[in-house]
C-alpha positions in Angstrom: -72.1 319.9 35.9 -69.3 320.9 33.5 -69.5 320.1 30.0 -66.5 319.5 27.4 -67.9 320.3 24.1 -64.7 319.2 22.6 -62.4 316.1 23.6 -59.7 317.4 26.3 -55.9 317.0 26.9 -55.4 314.3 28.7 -52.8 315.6 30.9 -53.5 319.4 30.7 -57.1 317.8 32.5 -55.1 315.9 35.3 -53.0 319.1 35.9 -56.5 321.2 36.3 -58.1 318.4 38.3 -55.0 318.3 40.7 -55.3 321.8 41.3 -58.4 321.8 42.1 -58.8 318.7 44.3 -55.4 320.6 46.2 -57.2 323.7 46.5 -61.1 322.8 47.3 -61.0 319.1 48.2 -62.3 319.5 51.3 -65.2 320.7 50.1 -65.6 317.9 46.9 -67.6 315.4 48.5 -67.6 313.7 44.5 -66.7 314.4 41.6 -67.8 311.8 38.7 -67.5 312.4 35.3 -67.0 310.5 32.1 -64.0 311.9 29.4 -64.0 312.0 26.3 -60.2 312.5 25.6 -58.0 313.6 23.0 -56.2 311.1 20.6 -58.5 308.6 22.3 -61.4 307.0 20.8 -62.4 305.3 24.0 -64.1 307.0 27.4 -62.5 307.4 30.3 -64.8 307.2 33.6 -63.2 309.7 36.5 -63.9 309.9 40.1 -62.4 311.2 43.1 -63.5 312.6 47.2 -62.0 315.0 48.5 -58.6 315.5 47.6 -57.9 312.1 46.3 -58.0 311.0 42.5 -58.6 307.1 42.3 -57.4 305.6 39.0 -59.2 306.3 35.8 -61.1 303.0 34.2 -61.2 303.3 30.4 -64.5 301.2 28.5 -64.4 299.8 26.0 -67.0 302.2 24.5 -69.0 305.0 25.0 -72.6 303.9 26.5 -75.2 304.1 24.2 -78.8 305.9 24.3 -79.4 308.7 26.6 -77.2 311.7 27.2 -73.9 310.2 26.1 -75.1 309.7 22.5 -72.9 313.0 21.3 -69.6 311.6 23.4 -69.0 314.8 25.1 -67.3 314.8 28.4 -69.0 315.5 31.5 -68.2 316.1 35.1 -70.4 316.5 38.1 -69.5 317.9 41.3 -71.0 317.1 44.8 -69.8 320.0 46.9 -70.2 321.0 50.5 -70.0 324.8 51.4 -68.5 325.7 47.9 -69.3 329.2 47.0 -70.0 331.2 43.8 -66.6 332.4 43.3 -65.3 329.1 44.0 -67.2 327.0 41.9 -66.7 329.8 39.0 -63.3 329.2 39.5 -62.7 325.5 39.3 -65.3 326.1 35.8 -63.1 328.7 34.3 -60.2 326.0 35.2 -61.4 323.3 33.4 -62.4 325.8 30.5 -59.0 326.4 30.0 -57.0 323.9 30.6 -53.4 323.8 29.8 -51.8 321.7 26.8 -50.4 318.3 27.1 -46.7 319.2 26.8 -47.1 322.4 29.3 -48.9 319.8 31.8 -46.6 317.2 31.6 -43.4 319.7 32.3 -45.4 321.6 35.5 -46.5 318.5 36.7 -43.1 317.1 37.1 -41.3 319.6 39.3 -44.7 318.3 41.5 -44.8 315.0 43.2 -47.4 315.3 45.8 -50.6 316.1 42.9 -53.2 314.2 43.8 -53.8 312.8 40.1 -50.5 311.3 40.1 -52.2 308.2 39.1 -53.8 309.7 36.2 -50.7 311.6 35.3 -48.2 308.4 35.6 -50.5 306.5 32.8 -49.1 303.8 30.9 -51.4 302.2 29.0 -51.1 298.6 28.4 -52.2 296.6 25.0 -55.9 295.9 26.0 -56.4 291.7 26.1 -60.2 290.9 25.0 -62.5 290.2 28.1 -60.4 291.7 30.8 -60.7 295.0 32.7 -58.7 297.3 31.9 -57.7 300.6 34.5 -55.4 303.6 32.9 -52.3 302.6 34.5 -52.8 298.7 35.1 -54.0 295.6 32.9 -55.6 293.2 35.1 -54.7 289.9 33.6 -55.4 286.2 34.9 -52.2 284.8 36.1 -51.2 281.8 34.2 -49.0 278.9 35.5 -46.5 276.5 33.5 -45.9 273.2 35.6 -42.1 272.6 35.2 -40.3 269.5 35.8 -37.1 269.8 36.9 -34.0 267.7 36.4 -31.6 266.4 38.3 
């Protein structure tokens, strides 16, 4: 498990997490985790196999009770044949991870990162009710009945 004692950058965590997925994915059976991230008062629930990142879902807060009661972000990996040095390596990754702007700049001149999703976020205006993931708003489709004229 890997602990964030302090909320991350957003996209400086993508740009870890795509590096590490690229480099050790076959190996990452899971990798689960709930974010606490910064400029965000919400928690952002993150989960990928392998080498593939699946879209982050954001709740609409952070659970309450147990562990999460000091809303610091976790990450767990289930591995496969990971060493030492490797797993000290993807912790000393994620313990210094790269600022937002940095990210967002090395991240461009590559396509094929497996967090694309997660680094392609737009977040929508939340509607009450609905889920919500980091990059789509589910919403109910509404129909108008029109009558057309002749």
């Amino acid at each position: 498990m890997v602990r964030f004692d302090t909320p991350v950058p957003w996209f400086g965590f993508a740009l870890a997490m795509a590096r590490i997925l690229q480099e050790h994915g076959p190996r990452l059976l899971r990798v689960k985790g709930l974010m606490n991230v910064a400029g965000d008062t919400l928690p952002r629930v993150v989960q990928c196999v392998q080498n593939v990142a699946y879209p982050v879902v954001r709740l609409p807060r952070w659970p309450e009770g147990g562990p999460f009661d000091d809303q610091r972000g976790r990450l767990v990996f289930i591995t496969h044949d990971l060493d030492d040095a490797a797993a000290q390596a993807i912790r000393d990754s994620l313990m210094n991870l790269p600022g937002d702007a940095a990210a967002i700049r090395i991240a461009a001149a590559s396509p094929q990162l497996p967090t694309r999703c997660w680094l392609n976020e737009r977040i929508a205006p939340s509607t009450p009710g609905m889920p919500q993931l980091d990059g789509w708003l589910i919403q109910p489709r509404r129909l108008r009945h029109r009558t057309a004229t002749l």
